[in-house]
N, C-alpha and C positions, 0 to 999 in steps of 0.2 A: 489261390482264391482271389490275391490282388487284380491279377491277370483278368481272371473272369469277370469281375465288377465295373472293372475299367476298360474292359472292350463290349460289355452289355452299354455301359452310359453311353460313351464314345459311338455305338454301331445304333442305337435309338435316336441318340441324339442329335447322331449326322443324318439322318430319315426324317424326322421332324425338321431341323433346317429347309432341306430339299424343298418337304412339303408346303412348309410355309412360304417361300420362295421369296424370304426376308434377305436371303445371301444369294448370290449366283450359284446353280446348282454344282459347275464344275470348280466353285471354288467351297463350299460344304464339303465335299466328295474329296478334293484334295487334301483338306485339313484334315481330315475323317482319317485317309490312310496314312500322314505324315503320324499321326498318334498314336495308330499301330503299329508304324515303324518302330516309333522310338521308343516304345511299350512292351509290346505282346508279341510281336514278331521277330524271329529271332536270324541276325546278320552274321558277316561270313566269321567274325571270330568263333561266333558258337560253332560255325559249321567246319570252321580247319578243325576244331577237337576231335571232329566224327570219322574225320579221315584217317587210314587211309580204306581207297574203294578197292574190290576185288582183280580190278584192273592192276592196280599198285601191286598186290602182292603177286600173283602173276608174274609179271616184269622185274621185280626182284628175284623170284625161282628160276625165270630163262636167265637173270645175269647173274647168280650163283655156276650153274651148269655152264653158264660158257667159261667161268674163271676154275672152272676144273678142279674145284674144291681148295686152293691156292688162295692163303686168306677169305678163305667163304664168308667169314664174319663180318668183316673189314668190309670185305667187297659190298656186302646187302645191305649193310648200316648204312653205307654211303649212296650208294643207288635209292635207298630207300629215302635221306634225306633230300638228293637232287628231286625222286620224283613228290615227293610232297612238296614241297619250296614252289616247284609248277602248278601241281596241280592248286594247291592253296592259292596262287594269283587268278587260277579261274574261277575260283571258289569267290574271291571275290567278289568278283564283275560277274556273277551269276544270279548266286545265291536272294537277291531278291525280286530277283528277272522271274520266278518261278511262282512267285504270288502271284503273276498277271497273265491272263489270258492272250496271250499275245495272237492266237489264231483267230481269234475275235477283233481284235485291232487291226490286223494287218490285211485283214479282209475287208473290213470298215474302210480301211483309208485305199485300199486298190480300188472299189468300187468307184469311193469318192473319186479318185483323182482320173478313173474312165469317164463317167460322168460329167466332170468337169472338163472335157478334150472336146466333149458330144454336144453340149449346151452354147458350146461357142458356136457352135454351128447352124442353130436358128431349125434343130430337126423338130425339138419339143414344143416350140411354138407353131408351128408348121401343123403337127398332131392334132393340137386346138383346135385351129383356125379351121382346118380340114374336116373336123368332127360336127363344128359348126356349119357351114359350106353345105356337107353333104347333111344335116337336117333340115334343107334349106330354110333356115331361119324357125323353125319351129321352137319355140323354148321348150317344149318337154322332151324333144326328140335330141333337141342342141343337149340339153340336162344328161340326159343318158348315155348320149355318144361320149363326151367330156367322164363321166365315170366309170364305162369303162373304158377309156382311154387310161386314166389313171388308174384303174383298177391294176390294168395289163402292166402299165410300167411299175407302179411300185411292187409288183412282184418279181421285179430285178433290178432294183434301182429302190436306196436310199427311199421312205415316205419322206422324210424332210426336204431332200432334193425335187422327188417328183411333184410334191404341192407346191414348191420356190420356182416351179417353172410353168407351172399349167396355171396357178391362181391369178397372175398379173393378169393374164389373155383372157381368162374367164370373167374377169372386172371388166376389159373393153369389150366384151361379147356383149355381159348384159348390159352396158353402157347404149350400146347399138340398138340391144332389141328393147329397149325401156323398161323394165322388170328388174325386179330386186337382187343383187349381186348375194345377200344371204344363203339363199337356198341352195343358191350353184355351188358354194365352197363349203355348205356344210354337208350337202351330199356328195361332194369331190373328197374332203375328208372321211368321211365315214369309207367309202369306197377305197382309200388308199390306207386305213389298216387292215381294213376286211382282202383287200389283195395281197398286201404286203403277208398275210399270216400262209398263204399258198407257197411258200419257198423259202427252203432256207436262208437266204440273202436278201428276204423281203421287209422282214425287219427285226430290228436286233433282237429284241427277246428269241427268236428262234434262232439267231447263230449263238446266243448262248446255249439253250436247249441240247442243238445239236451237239456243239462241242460237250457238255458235260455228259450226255447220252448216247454221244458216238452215233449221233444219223445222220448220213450223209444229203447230198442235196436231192438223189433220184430218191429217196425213204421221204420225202417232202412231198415231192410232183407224188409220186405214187398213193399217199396215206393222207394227202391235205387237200391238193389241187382240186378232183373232184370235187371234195366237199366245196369246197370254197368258190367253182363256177358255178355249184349249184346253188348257193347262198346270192352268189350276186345276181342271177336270173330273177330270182325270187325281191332282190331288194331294189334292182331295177324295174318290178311289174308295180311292186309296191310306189315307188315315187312318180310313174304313170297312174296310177289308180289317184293318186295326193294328191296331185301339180294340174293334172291333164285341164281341169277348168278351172284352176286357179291360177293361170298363167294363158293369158291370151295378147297378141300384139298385133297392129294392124301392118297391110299387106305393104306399106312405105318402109316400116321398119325393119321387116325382111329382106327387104332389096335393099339394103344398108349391110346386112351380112353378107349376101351375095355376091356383095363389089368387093371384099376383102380381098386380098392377094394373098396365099398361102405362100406362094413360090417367094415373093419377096423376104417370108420371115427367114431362108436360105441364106445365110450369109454366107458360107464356104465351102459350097460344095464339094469340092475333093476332099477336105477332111469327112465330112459327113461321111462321104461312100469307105473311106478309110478306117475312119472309127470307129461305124456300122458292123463291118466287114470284121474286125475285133472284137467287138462287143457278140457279135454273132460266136464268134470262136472262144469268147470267154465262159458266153453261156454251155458251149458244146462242153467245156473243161470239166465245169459244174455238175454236169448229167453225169460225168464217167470218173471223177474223183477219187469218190469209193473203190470200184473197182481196179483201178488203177493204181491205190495206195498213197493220193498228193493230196495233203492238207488242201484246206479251201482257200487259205491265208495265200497258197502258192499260188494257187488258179487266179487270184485276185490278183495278186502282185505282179505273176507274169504278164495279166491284159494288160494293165497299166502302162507297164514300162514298154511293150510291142507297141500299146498304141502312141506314148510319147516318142516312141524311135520313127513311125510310120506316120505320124501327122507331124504338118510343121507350125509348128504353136510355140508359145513362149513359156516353158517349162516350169521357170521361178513363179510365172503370173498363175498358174495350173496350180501349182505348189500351196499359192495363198491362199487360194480359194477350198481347199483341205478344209471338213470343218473339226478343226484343231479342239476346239470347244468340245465338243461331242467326243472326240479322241480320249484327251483327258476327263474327261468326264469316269469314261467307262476304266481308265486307267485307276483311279481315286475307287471306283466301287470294287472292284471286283481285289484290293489289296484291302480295302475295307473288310471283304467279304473272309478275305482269310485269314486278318485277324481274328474275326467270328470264329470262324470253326477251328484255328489254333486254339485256340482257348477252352473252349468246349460249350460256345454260348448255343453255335447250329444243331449238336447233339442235345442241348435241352430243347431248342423248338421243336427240333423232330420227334424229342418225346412227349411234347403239346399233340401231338395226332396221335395219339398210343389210344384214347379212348376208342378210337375207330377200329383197332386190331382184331376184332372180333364181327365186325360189320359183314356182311354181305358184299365182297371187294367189289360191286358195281356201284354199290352206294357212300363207299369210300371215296373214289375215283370222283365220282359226281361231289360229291362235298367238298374235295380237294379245291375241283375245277372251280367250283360258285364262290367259292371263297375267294382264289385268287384272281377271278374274273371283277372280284368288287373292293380286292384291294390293292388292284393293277389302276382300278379307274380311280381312288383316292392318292395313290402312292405315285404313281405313274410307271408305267411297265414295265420299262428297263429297270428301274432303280428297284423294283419287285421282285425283276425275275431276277435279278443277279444273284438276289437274299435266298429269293426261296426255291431255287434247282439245288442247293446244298441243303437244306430241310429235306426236302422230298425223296433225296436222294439216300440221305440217312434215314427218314420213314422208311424208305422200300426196303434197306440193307436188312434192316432188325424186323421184321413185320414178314412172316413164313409164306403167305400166302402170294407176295412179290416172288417168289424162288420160281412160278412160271415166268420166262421171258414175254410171251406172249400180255400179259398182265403189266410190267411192265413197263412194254413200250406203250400200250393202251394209256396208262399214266401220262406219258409224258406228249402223248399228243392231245389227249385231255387239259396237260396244264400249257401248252401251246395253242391252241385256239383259246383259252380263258383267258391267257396276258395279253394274245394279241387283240380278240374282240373285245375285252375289259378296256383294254385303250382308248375306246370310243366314247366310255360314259360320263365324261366329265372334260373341260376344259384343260387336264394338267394331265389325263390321261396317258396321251401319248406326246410327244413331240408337235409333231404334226400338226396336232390340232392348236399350239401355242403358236405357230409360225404362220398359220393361217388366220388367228385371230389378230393377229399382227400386220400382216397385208391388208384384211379388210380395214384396219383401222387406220391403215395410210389411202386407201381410197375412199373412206367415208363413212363406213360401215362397220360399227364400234358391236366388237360380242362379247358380251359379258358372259360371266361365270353361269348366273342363270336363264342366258339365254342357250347357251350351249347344252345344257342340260334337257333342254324345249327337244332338241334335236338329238342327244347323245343317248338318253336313256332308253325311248323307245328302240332303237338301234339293236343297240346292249343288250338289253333283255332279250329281243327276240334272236337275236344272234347264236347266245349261249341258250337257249332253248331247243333251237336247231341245230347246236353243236351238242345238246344232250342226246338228244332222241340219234344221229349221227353215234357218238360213243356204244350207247344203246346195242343199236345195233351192232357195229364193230364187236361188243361184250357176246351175245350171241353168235355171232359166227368163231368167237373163240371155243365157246363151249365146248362143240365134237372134238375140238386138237385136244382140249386141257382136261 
């Protein structure tokens, strides 16, 4: 009962920190899991008790039989002490390796440090300048090419990277064309969660997802992607219908974007066609994973290191630019998160949804989704989704009417468009949108909590509206299977 009290305080009240953003979140997150360490979760002395594994005794039967029944006692007592003594030292250096997602990480920090090979290269600026260029100078047309531009890249690429490289150039665009540099980065953000939720690696709530839900990257492109270019069609006519005469500039200031040099923002050409050429094959890994049987951590790890071997870059300088920050972050939650559910605190949220066990499972689903679509946008997503795929998950376990798969998976794409579009409704949302309010405020243009909100909510709302009707639908075409 200790246990239970003091990983409820300890898992609330590292949430509330976060929220308040009184502490640095990866140093909340840290303290958070150091307490379930030294608390609630249990190290390798508890685990050398549990031993020995199947393996072990095994290996003691084949070295019986080899010793010919010739001190058979003698013999298994001591084989059996040498292989525990072993195994016990891995038991160590394991045993709380196992609380952390490390498929999650490891893919997290591949991507980063591809990214970080690519950016040297002046391709992402290039993207910009070029998106501008070819609207020749128009701002609403410069507006849309710019998101999706960003739309496309942060559906394989880090949101926090993709808005650290598109936001500076879109301050010197609007610099050029005279017009307010707000509108371009808060429809540049909205745009780089709304992409980022089209692929598994597009932002971390969904490589959490996948990894607890076992979908791979092509169950992403397949079950999301449409949704998700039909969402940005829609929310690109929409910022033309908004902007289209609210935004006009005269024909001097056009010919100001027009003289930009793309090709100059090129600084290294051969790496670029190198690291391209990898990124291109990393993406290919992504699509066939599944089928193939290799974790995503692998596919991520491997671009990495082919493209550190094939570009000539200064590998330590790669190294630092990791954002380490964001690493442990997710390190601190998800040990956080298993204190939780060692204790038994995720089996009581999950029975906070037992009123619904009786609902009409499309109207479950849908309450699941709204919920966590609005407490993604107070809590901020990641630090949401890590808590509540282990609720969810124990909901569907106990709850009969989850026993179709079909059903299911429906869930978890439901609560995957609701963390990822949830991201958008508030300033602390997502990442993203705190790193962009950040840039503007180094070029001049300060966004406050409630201005973000001017921009985030409508977004939001109609998002997960279109991600209702979407579900909807998907719930219907299950019917005939189920």
């Amino acid at each position: 009962m200790f246990t239970f009290w003091f990983s409820a305080v300890v898992f609330i009240g590292t949430y509330i920190v976060i929220a308040s953003e009184k502490v640095h979140k990866t140093t909340a997150a840290l303290i958070g899991a150091s307490l379930m360490f030294l608390v609630v979760l249990h190290g390798p002395l508890h685990e050398k008790a549990e031993s020995p594994s199947r393996v072990i005794e095994q290996s003691i039967e084949a070295g019986r039989r080899h010793a010919g029944g010739v001190n058979e006692k003698n013999s298994g007592t001591c084989l059996k002490a040498e292989l525990l003594e072993r195994t016990g030292k891995y038991e160590e250096l394991d045993v709380f390796a196992r609380y952390v997602n490390f498929d999650v990480i490891f893919t997290l920090a591949g991507m980063m440090l591809l990214v970080n090979v690519l950016s040297g290269t002046g391709i992402f600026q290039y993207v910009a300048i070029k998106s501008a260029k070819i609207a020749r100078g128009s701002p609403i047309r410069t507006m849309i090419l710019l998101v999706l531009s960003t739309a496309i890249l942060s559906a394989f690429l880090d949101n926090v990277t993709t808005v650290l490289l598109i936001a500076p150039v879109t301050l010197l665009v609007a610099t050029e064309l005279g017009v307010p540099a707000i509108p371009f980065l808060m429809a540049e953000t909205m745009a780089s969660n709304i992409g980022g939720t089209a692929t598994l690696i597009g932002d971390p709530p969904n490589l959490i997802i996948g990894s607890v839900a076992r979908l791979d990257f092509a169950a992403f492109i397949i079950n999301l992607t449409p949704f998700i270019t039909g969402l940005m069609i829609i929310y690109c006519i929409c910022l033309k219908l908004y902007y289209s005469k609210r935004m006009q500039v005269t024909v001097e200031k056009r010919a100001r974007i027009m003289e930009l040099d793309e090709n100059a923002a090129i600084t290294d050409p051969v790496n670029m066609k190198r690291g391209g050429l990898v990124m291109a094959l990393t993406i290919i890994g992504f699509l066939v994973h599944g089928a193939v049987g290799i974790q995503p951590c692998v596919v991520a790890i491997s671009g990495a290191s082919l493209c550190l071997a094939v570009c000539k870059v200064d590998v330590d300088h790669c190294l630092e630019k990791i954002e380490w920050s964001t690493l442990f972050f997710f390190l601190g939650l998800f040990a956080l998160v298993s204190g939780a559910a060692e204790s038994g605190l995720m089996a009581e949220f999950s029975s906070l949804l037992a009123f619904t066990r009786n609902w009409n499972i499309l109207v479950t689903i849908l309450t699941v989704m709204w919920l966590s679509g609005i407490c993604a946008a107070i809590m901020n997503n990641v630090s949401y989704t890590a808590a509540v795929v282990s609720i969810v998950a124990g909901f569907m376990a106990t709850t009969p009417a989850f026993a179709n798969p079909a059903y299911r998976e429906l869930m978890w794409w439901a609560l995957a468009l609701a963390v990822c579009l949830g991201g958008n409704g508030t300033l602390v949302g997502a990442a993203a949108n705190l790193v962009t309010a950040g840039i503007a405020e180094k070029g001049g243009n300060k966004v406050t909590f409630k201005e973000f909100l001017r921009y985030g909510l409508p977004v939001t709302a109609a998002s997960l509206a279109a991600a209702s009707l979407y579900i909807f639908v998907r719930y219907l075409l299950i019917q005939p299977a189920a």
